[in-house]
C-alpha positions as CSV (number, residue, x, y, z in Angstrom):
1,X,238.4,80.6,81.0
2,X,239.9,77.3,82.6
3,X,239.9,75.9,79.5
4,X,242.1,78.6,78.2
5,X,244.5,78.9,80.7
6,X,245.4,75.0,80.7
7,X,245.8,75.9,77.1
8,X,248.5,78.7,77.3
9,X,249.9,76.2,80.1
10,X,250.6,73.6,77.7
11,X,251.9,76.5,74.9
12,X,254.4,77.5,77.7
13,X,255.5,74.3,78.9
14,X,256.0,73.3,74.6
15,X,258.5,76.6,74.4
16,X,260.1,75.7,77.9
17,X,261.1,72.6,76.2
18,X,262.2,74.0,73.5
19,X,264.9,75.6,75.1
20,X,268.8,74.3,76.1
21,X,267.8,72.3,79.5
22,X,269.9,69.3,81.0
23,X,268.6,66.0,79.9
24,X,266.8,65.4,83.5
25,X,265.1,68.3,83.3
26,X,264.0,68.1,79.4
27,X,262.3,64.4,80.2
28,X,260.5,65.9,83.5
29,X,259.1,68.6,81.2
30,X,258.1,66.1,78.5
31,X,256.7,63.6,81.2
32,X,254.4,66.9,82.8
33,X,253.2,67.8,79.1
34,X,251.9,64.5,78.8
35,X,249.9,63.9,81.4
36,X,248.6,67.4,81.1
37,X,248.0,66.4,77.0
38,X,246.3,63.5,78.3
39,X,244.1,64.5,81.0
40,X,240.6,66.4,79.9
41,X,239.6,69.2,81.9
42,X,236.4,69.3,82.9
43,X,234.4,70.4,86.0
44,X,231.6,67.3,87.9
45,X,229.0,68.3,89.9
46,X,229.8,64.9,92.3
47,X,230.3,63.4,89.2
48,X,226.8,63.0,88.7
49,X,227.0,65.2,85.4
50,X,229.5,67.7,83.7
51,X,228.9,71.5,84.3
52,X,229.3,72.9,80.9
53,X,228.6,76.0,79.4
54,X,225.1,74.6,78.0
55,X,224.0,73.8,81.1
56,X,225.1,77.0,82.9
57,X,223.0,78.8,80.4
58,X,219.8,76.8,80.7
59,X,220.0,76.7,84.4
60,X,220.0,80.7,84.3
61,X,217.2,80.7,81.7
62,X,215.1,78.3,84.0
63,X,215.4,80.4,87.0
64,X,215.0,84.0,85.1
65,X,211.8,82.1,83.6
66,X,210.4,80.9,87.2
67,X,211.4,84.8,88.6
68,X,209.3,86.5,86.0
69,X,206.2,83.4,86.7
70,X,206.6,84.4,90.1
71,X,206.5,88.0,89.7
72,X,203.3,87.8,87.7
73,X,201.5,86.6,90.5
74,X,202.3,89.9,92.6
């Protein structure tokens, strides 16, 4: 969802460009696409190791598998 949105940024910030601006304003724009074109997004835990969306989903299939483990023993 992030992802996305920094996506739709960049689209907005390409047609904002794209449109009659004074010559001060057109480089801040092009400066501010840049550094967003140039930066990755990505989300750290302490930057010990990137919290993707593989890693979400294997976390949540450990713990449903250690629920249902623990349940048996009820």
């Amino acid at each position: 969802m992030v992802l996305d949105m920094a996506l739709k940024s960049k689209i907005l910030i390409t047609d904002i460009s794209n449109r009659y601006l004074d010559k001060n304003t057109k480089e801040e724009i092009q400066l501010f696409l840049n550094q967003m074109c140039s930066c990755a997004i990505e989300f750290t835990a302490c930057d010990f190791f990137t919290l993707n969306n593989h890693l979400i989903t294997s976390a949540i299939a450990a713990a449903t598998t250690y629920l249902v483990i623990l349940l048996q023993f009820n």
